[in-house]
C-alpha positions, 0 to 999 in steps of 0.5 A: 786915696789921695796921692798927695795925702799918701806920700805925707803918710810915708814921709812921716813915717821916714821921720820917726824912724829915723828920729828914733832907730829903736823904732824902725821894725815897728815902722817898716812893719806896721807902715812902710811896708804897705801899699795903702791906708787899708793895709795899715788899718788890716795889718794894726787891727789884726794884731790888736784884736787876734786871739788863739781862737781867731788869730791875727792871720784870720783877721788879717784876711776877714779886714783884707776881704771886707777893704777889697769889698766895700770901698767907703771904709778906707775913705771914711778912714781917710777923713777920720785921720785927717779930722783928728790932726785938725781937731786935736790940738795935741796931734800933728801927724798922721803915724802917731794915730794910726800906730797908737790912738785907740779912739781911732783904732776902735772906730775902725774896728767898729766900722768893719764890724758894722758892714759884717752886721750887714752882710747878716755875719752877726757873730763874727760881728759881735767878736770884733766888737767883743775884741774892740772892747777888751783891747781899746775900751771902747763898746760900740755895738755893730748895728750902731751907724757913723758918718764919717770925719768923726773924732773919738778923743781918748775914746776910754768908756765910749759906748754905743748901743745897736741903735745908735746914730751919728752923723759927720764931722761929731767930736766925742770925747771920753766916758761919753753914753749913747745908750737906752732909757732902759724903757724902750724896745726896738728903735732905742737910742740917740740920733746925733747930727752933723757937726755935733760936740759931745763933752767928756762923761755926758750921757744921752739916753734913749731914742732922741734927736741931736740937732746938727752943730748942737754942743753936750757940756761935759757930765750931762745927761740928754733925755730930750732931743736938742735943736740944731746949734744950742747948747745944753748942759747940767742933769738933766740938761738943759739949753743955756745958749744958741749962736747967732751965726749958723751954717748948717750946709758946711757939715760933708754929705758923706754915706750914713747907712 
């Protein structure tokens, strides 16, 4: 992790404790005690999603040992936060997500649950998605793949199904479907690319291709692939415009698996 990026993690966190006293054991726990992003992330996820059956403790250890063993996490978490404060007209630091923003959080989450998908530990991974869910509101299912620098605004009512696919640098707002048609096995759902805007409440169905830097207007439903850099929108959705400058080589080549 960036040295750099670090010390603006702490030195946030040594304001709001100092702005508002009442919430300094919050901060001195959930931040200033810990020695590295992970540790906040292990630490926050392990109290939002413990239960009697698997305790914040146990949870803290399955975050702890994924971190340790699976070093793209953390840095895709590095981009997630920085995204936010560069995307997020409302948000500018980094404490106030990694305390309070559920879209973040839930990714997180999802990501953790996404390398116990791989590693075959499937029904741990379907806890943590269960947990995500009922904690955030947010369902994303632990087969789905993200790149990273993604952006949940909101995040309520965000779904994801197993086959789902998003690529780096994509804004998804609230109540957004990345789902079936209901008339497809196997491979099933959307393909998003790099650079992608996803308005509030827009439905993509099935297994389709969004091209990078392509734009959803809010409340569409997406049966059909969309090319690269246009923008649809209307049920069913429909393209109503292309920019005349396009770069698709400034989207980040981060890992999707």
């Amino acid at each position: 992790m960036n040295s750099e990026f670090w010390q603006q993690i702490l030195l946030q966190a040594e304001k709001m404790k100092s702005n508002e006293p009442r919430l300094a054991k919050l901060v001195d726990e959930a931040i200033l005690s810990k020695s590295n992003l992970a540790g906040i992330i292990t630490v926050r996820l392990a109290e939002r999603l413990g239960e009697k059956h698997l305790t914040a403790l146990d949870l803290e250890q399955i975050f702890t040992d994924l971190y340790e063993a699976d070093e793209f996490l953390a840095g895709a978490a590095e981009i997630d936060l920085k995204v936010i404060c560069d995307r997020d007209p409302a948000c500018n630091c980094y404490v106030i997500p990694l305390l309070y923003y559920k879209g973040f959080q839930a990714l997180q989450a999802s990501r953790l649950a996404h390398v116990l998908w791989k590693q075959g530990r499937k029904s741990l991974a379907f806890h943590i998605q269960s947990r995500n869910s009922e904690a955030f509101g947010v369902d994303i299912h632990p087969g789905a793949q993200f790149g990273t620098g993604i952006l949940l605004d909101h995040a309520s009512s965000f779904v994801a199904g197993e086959t789902a696919v998003v690529g780096n640098d994509v804004s998804i707002l609230h109540e957004v479907t990345l789902g079936g048609s209901g008339k497809e096995c196997g491979d099933r759902h959307p393909k998003v690319g790099h650079g992608v805007l996803i308005g509030a409440g827009a439905k993509l169905l099935g297994n389709i291709k969004i091209g990078d830097g392509a734009k959803i207007g809010a409340g569409s439903v997406v049966l059909d692939d969309v090319p690269a850099h246009t923008t649809v929108v209307g049920v069913p959705a429909r393209p109503v415009g292309r920019p005349q400058h396009q770069n698709p080589s400034k989207y980040m080549d981060h890992h999707v698996d």
